[in-house]
N, C-alpha and C positions, 0 to 999 in steps of 0.2 A: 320408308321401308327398304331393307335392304338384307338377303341372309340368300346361304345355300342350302339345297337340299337334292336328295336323290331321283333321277329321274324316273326310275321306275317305281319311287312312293308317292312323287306328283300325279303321275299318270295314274296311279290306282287309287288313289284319291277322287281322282280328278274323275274316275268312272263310278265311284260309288254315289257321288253326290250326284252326279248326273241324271239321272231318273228324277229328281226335285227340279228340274231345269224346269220354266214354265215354256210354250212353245215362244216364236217367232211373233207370233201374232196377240201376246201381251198385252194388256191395256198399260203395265208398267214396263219400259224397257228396262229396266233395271234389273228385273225379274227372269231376264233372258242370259246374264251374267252368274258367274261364281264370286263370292265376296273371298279375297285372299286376306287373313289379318295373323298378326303376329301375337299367339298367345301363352307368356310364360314360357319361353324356350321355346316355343313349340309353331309350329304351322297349323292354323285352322283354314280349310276348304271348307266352303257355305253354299248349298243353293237350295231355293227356297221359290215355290209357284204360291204362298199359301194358304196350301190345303195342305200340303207335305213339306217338313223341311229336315234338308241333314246337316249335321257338321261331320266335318270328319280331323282328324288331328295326326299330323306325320312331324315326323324330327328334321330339327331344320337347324342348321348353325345362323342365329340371328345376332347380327350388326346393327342395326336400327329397326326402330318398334317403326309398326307402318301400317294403314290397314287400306285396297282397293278390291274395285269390282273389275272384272274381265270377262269379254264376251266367250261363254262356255263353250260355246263349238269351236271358236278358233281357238281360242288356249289347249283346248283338248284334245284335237288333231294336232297342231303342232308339238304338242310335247309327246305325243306318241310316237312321234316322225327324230324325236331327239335321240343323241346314243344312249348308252346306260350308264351315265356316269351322272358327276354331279351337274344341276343345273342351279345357275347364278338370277336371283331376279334382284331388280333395283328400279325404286319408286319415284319416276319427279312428280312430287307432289305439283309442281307449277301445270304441267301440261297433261296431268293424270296420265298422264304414262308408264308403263312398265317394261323396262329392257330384261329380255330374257337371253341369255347366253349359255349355252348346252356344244361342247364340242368345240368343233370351228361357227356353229352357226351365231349370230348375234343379233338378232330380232328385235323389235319395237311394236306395243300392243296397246293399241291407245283404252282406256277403261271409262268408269263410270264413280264419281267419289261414292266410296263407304258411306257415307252419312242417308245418303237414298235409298239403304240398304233394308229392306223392314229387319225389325227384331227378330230374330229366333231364339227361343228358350233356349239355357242350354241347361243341365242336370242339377237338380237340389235332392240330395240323399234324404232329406227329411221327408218322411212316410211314404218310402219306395216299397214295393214286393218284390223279391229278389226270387228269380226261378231259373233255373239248369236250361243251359241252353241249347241243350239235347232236346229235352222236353218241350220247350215251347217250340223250336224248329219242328216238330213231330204235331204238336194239336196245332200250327198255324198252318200244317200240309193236309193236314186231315180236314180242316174245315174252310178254308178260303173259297177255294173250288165250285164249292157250295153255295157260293154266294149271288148274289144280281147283278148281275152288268147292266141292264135295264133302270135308267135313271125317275121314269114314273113312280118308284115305291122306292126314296131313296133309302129306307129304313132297312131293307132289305138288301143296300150293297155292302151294310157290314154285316161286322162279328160281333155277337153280343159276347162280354167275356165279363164274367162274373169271379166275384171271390168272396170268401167266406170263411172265415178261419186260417190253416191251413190247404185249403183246396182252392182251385179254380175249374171252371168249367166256361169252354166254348161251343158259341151255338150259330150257325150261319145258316141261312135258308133262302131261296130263290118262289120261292113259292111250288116249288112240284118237285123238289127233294130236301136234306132237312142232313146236317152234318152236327152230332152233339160229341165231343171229347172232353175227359176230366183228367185231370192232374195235382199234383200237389205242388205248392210253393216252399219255399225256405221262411219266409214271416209265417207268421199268426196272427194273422187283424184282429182287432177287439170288437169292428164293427163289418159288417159285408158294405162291398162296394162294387161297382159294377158301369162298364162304359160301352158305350159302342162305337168300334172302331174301323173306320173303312177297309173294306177287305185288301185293297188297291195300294196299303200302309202295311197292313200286314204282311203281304207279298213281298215287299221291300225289306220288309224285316226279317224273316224267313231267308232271302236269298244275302243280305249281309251278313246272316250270322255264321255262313260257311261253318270252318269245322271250329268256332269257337268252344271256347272249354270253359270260361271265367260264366258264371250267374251274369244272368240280364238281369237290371233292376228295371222296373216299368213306375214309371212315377204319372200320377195326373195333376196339373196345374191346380194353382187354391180356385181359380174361376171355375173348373172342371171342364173346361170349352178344348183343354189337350191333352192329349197323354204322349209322354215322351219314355222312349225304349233306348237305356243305357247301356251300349257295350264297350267292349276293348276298342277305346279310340274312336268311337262314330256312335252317335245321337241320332235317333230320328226323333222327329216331331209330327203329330198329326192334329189336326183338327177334328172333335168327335163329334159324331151325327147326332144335332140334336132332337130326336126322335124316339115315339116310344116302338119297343121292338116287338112284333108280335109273340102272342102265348105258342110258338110254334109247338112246342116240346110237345102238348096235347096231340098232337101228332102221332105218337110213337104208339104201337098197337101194346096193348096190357096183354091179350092174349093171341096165338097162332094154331090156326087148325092143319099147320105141314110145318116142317123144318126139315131144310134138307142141307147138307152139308155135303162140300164136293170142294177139291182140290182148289185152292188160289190163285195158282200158275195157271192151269189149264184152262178155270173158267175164263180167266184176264183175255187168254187167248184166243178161246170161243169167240169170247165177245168181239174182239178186234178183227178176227176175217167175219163175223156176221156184218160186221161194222162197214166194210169195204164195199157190201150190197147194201145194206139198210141207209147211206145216204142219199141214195137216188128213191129212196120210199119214210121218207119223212122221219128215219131213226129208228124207225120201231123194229124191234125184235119180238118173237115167240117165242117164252122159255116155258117149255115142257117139263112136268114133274111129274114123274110117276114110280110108286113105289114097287119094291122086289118082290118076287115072292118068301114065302118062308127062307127064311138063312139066306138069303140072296140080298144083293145091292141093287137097288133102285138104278132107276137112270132122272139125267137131267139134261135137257136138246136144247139148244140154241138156234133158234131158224129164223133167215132174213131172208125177203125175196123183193126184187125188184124187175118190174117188168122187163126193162131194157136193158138192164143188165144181167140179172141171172138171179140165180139162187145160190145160200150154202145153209149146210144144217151139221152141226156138231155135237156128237152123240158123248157124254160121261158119266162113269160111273160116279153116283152119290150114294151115299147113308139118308134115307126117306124116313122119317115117321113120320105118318098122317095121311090123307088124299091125295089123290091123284089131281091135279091142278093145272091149266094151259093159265097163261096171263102175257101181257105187253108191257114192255119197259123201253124205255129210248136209251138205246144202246149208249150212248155217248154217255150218257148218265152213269151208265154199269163201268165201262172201262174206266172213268175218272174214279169211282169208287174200291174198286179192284185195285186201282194202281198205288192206293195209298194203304192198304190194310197188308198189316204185317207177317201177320199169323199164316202160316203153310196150308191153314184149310178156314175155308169160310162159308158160314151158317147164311141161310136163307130164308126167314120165317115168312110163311103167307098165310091170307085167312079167305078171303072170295080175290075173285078175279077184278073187281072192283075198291080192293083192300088196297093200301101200301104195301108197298115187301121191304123187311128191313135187313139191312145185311151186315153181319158181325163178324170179328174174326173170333175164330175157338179161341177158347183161353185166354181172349183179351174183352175185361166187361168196359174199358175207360174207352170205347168207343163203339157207337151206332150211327147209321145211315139208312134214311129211310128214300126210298124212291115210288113216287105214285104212279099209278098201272095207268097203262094207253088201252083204249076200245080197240082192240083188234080187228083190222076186216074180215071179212069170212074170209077163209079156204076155198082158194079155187083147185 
């Protein structure tokens, strides 16, 4: 192998694949390297733990087809430490070595042969779903969040994503709140299909897709054990949770005995200074609902209080129909949910204090979030 390429498109390569790096402590060392190979003109960057895997693909003036693995942490600082010009690699195959020359510097980087490399799928356009990638950036920020970090119910650290025609719909849930988003796709299935995929893959996908413009195709393998997310130049691959996903969506209240509606910005920010007391008292906040009188605006209070630190309580004007209602929610819960809803004003529907409270933005129906109520302590 032997070709040039840019150093600041190694380097960003070299960071996207990164997050697939498996740690140090490997049972494959191999798996601790990025696979460098020469594909059709082009540079492919590999790394792969697998559970996750990316390519990622930069322009490369290639002299000799070649393909090695290199230990990812030092390739990775070193070429960040390169100037910005072009960098030279060239491959002795005899001593798996890689000379890398960037500037004045000229370096040697001993690897690992390609061949110990596992497979990683890379893209089959045959029965992809092609979706805007506005769109899915937007329902994989709406519901990941939502998901379990907690590996006991691993069913529950992904996203269930469903399709169905022209539509799809994701669904994440931790067990004590519940993220559903719908959107439409560019295909039309003949048949619904539907996978669940680690929320932890998603995240990855999400933050690759930066300010992409081209349709992500989402393809799942004929085994159905992956599903691979096609963009401009970089592939992820994931492993999908073989598990059935609970009936969450039963969840979502059919009816609300209050809805109250109150500013986006403002609650987001209630909630974050309640936030700053309520971690020293296990999260929980009291949000107060009480309706106006005649032609009048209700109010809606935010109150945290922690013994040793303090208290704060933030008073706003809402639009109330229905009861008057106190309830508990784990603040932490509220501000992740807040911070993803679009809409300038967001509905609040409850039914007892025992109820979920689900929280929508006005005007927007392709998303809900439901959060389950904390037993309040008394009021001292």
């Amino acid at each position: 192998m032997k070709l040039s390429c840019l150093q600041e498109n190694l380097a960003k390569a070299l960071s996207i694949v990164g997050r697939a790096v498996a740690p140090r402590t490997a049972t494959l060392p191999v798996l601790t390297n990025v696979l460098l190979t020469t594909d059709g003109g082009r540079l492919r960057v590999c790394a792969t733990n697998l559970e996750l895997g990316i390519n990622c693909w930069i322009g490369a003036k290639v002299e000799e087809e070649g393909a090695i693995t290199l230990p990812a942490r030092t390739l990775t600082e070193y070429v960040a430490l390169l100037p910005s010009d072009r960098v030279d690699l060239e491959l002795n195959a005899r001593t798996q070595t890689v000379r890398v020359r960037g500037g004045r510097a000229d370096t040697n980087i001993k690897g690992l042969d390609a061949q110990e490399f596992p497979i990683v799928p890379t893209y089959d356009a045959s029965g992809a779903i092609l979706i805007d990638a506005g769109r899915l950036k937007r329902m994989i920020s709406k519901t990941v969040f939502a998901a379990a970090t907690d590996e006991s119910r691993p069913m529950l650290t992904g996203v269930l994503m469903k399709f169905e025609g022209d539509s799809i719909k994701m669904i994440a849930s931790d067990g004590f709140r519940l993220s559903v988003t719908t959107g439409t796709t560019r295909t039309n299935l003949a048949e619904p299909r539907q996978v669940l995929v680690p929320a932890r893959a998603l995240a990855e996908v999400g933050r690759i897709l930066g300010e992409q413009e081209e349709p992500i195709a989402i393809s799942i393998t004929p085994s159905r054990g992956q599903v691979l997310f096609h963009m401009a130049n970089v592939d992820v691959v994931s492993q999908l949770i073989d598990q059935k996903f609970p009936d969450v969506e039963a969840l979502i209240p059919k009816k609300s005995d209050t809805v109250t509606v109150v500013n986006s910005a403002d609650l987001l920010k209630a909630a974050k200074q309640a936030g700053i007391f309520a971690r020293d008292a296990s999260d929980i906040v009291r949000v107060k609902i009480a309706p106006g009188e005649e032609g009048e605006l209700g109010k809606l209070t935010v109150q945290a209080r922690a013994d040793e630190t303090g208290d704060n309580l933030s008073e706003l004007d809402a639009s109330v129909i229905g009861k008057e209602l106190e309830i508990g929610f784990n603040v932490r819960f509220m501000v992740d949910v807040l911070g993803v809803i679009d809409a300038p004003q967001v509905s609040l529907s409850t039914q007892t204090v025992k109820s979920p409270g689900m929280f929508k933005g006005v005007g927007d129906e392709s998303f809900v979030h439901i959060i389950m109520p904390i037993n309040l302590p008394k009021s001292t």
